[in-house]
N, C-alpha and C positions, 0 to 999 in steps of 0.2 A: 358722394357729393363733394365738389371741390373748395379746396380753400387755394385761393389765387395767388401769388408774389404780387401781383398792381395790386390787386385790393388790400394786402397787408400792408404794404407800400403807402397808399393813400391815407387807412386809415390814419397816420399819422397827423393828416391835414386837419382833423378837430373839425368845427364846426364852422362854415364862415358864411354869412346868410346875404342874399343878391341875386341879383338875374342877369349881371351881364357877362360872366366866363358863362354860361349856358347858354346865354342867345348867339355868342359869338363863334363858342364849340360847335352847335348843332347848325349853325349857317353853315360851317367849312364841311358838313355832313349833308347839304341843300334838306335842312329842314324835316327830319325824318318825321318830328308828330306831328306834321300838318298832313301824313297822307291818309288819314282818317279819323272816323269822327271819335270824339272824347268825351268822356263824362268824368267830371274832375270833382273828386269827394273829402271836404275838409273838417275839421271839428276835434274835439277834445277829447272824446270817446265818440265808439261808435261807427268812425269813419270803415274800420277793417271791413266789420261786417257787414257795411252798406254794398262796398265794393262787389265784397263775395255774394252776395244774391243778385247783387247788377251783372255780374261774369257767368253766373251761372243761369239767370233768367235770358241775356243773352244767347248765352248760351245751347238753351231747353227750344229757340228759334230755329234754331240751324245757322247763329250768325259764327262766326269765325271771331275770337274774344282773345285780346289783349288783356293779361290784368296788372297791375304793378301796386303792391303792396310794400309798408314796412314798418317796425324792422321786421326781418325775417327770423323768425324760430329758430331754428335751429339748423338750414343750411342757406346761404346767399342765393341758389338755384329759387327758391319757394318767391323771389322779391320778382321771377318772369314767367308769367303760366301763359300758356297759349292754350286755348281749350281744355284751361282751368286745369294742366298738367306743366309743371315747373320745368325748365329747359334743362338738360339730360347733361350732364359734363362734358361730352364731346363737342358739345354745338356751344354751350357758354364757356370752355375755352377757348374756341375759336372767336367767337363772338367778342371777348374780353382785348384777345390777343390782335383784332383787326381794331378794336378802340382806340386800344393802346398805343396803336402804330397813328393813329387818326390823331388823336391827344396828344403825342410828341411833335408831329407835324403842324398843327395848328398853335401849337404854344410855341415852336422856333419860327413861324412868321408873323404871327400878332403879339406876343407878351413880349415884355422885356427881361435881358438874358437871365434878371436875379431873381426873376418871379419862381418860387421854390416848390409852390404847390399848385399847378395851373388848376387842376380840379380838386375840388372834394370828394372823398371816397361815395359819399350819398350823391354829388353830381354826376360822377362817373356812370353809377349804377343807373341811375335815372333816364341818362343818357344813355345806356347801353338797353334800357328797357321799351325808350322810342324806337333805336335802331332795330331790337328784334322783332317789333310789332311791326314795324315794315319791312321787314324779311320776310316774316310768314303773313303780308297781304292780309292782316284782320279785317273783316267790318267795320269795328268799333272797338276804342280801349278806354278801358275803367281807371283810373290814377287816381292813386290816393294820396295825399298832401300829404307830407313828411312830417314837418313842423312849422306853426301859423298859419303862412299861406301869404303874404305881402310878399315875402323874400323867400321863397321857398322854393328848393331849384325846378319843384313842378308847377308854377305857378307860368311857365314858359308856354301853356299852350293856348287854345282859341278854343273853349271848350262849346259842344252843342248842350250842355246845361249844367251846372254846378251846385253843390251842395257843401251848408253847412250842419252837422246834424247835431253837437252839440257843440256850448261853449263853457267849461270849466277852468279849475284853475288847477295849471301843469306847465311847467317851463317857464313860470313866471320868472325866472332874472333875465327869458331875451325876449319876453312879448307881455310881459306887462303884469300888475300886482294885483287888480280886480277885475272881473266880466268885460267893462267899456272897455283897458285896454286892450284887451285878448281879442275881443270881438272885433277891434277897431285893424289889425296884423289878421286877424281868418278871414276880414271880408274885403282881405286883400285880393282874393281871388276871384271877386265879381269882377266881369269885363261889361264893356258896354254893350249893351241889349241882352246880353246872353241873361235867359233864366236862371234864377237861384230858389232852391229849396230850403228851407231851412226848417229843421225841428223844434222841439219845444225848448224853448232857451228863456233864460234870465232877462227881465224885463230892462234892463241898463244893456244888454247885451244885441235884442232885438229890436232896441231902439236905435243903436248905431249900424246897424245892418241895414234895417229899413232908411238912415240917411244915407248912406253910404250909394245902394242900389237907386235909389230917386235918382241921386246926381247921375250914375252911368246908363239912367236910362232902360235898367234891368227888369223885366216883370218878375215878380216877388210871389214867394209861394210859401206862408206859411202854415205851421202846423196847428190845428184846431180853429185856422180860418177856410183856409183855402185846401185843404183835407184832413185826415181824420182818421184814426182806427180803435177798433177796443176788441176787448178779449183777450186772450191769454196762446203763446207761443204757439198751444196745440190746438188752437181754435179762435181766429179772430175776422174781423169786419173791416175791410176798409173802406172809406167813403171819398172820393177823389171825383175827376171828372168821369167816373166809373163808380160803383156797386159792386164789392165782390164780398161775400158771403163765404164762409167757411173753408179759409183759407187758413193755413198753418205753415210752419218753419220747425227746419227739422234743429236749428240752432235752440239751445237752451236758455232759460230767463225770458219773464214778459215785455223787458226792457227791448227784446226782439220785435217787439210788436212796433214801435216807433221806427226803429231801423227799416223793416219793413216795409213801412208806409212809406220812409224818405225813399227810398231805393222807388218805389210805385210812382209816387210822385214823378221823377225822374224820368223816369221812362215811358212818361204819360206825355211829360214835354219835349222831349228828346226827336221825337217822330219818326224810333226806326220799330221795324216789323214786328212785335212782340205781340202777340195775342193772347187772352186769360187763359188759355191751359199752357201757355206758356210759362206765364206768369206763377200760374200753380205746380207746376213740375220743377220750377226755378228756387221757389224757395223751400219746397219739400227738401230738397236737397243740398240743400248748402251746407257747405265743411267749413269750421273755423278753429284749426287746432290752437287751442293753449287758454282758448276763451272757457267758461265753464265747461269744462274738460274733465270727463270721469275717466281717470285712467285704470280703476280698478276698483270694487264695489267699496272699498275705505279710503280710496285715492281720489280728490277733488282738487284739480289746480283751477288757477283762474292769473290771468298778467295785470290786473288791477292793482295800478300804482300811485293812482290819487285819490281823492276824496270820491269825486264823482263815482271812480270806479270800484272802490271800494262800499260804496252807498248798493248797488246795482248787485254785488256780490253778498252783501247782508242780506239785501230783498230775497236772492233767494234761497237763501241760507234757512231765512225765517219760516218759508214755505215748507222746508222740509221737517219731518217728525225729527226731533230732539228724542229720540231714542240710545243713544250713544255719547260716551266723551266724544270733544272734539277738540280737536288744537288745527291753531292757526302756527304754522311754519311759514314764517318770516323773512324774508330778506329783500334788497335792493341795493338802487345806487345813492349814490352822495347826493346827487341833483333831486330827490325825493324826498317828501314830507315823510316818511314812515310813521311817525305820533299820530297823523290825521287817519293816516289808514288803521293802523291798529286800533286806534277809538274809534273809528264807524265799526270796526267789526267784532269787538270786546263784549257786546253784549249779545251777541250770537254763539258765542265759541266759551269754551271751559277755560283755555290757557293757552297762551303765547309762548311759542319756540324761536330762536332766532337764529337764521345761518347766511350764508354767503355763499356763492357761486363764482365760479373761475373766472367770470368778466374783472377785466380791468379796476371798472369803477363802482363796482360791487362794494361796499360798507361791510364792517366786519361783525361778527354776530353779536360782537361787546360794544357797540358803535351802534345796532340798531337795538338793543336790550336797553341799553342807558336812555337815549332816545325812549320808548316808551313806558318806562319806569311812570307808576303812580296810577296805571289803570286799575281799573275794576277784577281784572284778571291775572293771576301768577304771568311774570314775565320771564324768562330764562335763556341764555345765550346755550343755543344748540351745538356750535362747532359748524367745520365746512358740510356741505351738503350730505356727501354720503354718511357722515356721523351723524348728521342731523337725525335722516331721516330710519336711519336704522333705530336710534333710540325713541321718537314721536312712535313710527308702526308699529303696532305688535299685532293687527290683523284683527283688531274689536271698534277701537275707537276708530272716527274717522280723521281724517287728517287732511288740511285742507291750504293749498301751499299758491301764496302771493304774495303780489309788490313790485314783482318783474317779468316780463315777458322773456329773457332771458337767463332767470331762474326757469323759470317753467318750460323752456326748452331743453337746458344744460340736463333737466332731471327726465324729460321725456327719452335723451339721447343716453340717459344712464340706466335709462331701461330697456333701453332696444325697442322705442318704439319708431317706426319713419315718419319724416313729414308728409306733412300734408298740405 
């Protein structure tokens, strides 16, 4: 799997939130996401795995499936699946390399000479995930919002139905400090008329949704009005403009059951060919590496790196027999609450370890130890990953490693495990 000189290149470019170096890029490309239809999936948590049963229920039809997820685990290949297989290094350097050439060319006739970074490394990609989806002529492509969703560089398409599945709080210093802001930047991505789903959300939250879609004129689909599911992962009900009856998901947590139902929803209003064994072969099968993730019968990651997502990870923490120590191995970036995650999950777990991963903006083990100093539970700075978890494992207790989705890749790749 490659790692590219553009996109190390770019990553430099930081974060810069807008839509007009994207409408401008993909016009000088005649428009590549307009050549089929999109389901565009936003929210706080939640969004990944909505995608991946929309790609894969797609899929289970016989449609030809676009998916563009992120970030990516642990190879940038995993951010382009065609038929729910990531594009192979031969084809996404090519693919990077005719961008590249696209991108230089369009910033020497529209930007001005001093403009430094004409794309973001996440616009690039974004863009580089419309053009492959019209290369390989999909049906339909799944996109999942990067971050908010007002300025967000996939907020560029004309989607045939959109979703917000949750609204929490994560990235609050660029979209806002409670639910109404956050909500008011996710339902940036309603357009006019186009259908919006939305899951079960905080009531400040689905009140600016619901103004927001009034004014563009959007019919509104929410969750426990306008459908419905109960039961649990390996066996649940959804109730929608359809009845379906014991239905399951091969994804773990009952927090899958809502995912579920948003992805249904979707696809309900969508109007492409998917029929209920479709439907049921789609989510049988759905892969979400790094989400509740058994890597080994005492190995449990999960990329839960805020409250919400650490709330979701207790849940099923709680379900399982406390038969065993268990420690929570800790790390992340500076941009994250770590105190909120490690107190959602302090009363589930024996003891907190703390480590860091080779990313960049990783926090250091003494950096998130201090940070959660004063729980319920021994806290102690573990060292970098591999010291971490050599002294956590001893192959009894179980050990159970969050906070980053790019911890929990870094450690899947130190195990030799592939993406997926």
């Amino acid at each position: 799997m490659i790692s590219h000189p553009v996109l190390d290149r770019l990553a430099g470019a930081g974060i810069r939130l807008g839509l007009g170096r994207m409408r401008d890029f993909l016009g000088s490309l005649d428009h590549p996401e307009r050549r089929y239809p999109v389901l565009h999936v936003g929210g706080t948590n939640g969004k990944g795995s909505v995608s991946r049963m929309l790609g894969r229920m797609l899929g289970a039809a016989g449609l030809r499936v676009g998916v563009h997820t992120s970030p990516h685990l642990q190879h940038v290949n995993e951010r382009f699946l065609v038929d729910d297989v990531p594009l192979d290094d031969a084809r996404l350097e090519a693919l990077i390399a005719r961008m590249d050439q696209a991108r230089g060319a369009w910033a020497r006739a529209a930007l001005p000479p001093d403009e430094a970074w004409p794309l973001t490394y996440f616009e690039f990609t974004v863009a580089c995930a419309f053009q492959a989806f019209a290369d390989a002529a999909v049906d339909a492509a799944v996109v999942e919002v990067g971050m908010g969703g007002r300025l967000d560089a996939t907020n560029v398409v004309t989607p045939r139905v959109c979703a917000i599945v949750t609204v929490g709080l994560d990235h609050c210093d660029e979209l806002g400090r409670d639910h109404a802001a956050i909500a008011g930047e996710k339902a940036g991505i309603i357009k006019p008329g186009v259908p919006v789903v939305v899951g079960p959300l905080p009531a400040p939250a689905l009140g600016v949704i619901r103004s927001v879609a009034a004014a563009q004129g959007a019919p509104l689909h929410v969750w426990g009005h306008d459908f419905d599911a109960h039961g649990t992962a390996e066996e649940f009900r959804y109730v929608g403009g359809r009845t379906l009856s014991g239905l399951s998901t091969s994804l773990l947590g009952d927090h899958q059951v809502v995912n579920a139902a948003v992805a249904l929803r979707m696809l309900e209003v969508a109007g492409l060919p998917v029929d209920e064994g479709h439907l049921r072969a789609g989510l049988a099968h759905t892969r979400h590496a790094g989400r509740l993730e058994w890597l080994a019968p005492d190995l449990l990651v999960d990329g839960a790196h805020n409250p919400d997502g650490a709330t979701t990870l207790a849940s099923y923490l709680a379900r399982l027999p406390h038969d065993r120590r268990r420690t929570l191995l800790l790390g992340g970036g500076g941009d994250k609450d770590m105190r909120s995650v490690a107190a959602t999950l302090a009363p589930v777990v024996d003891r907190i370890c703390t480590t860091a991963g080779s990313h960049p903006r990783a926090r250091t083990p003494f950096d998130v130890a201090r940070e959660c100093e004063g729980l319920t539970v021994p806290v102690t700075p573990a060292g970098p990953l591999d010291d971490a978890l050599a002294a956590c494992r001893n192959g009894t207790d179980l050990v159970v490693v969050a906070g980053s989705l790019y911890l929990v890749g870094e450690l899947r790749e130190r195990l030799g495990i592939g993406a997926t």
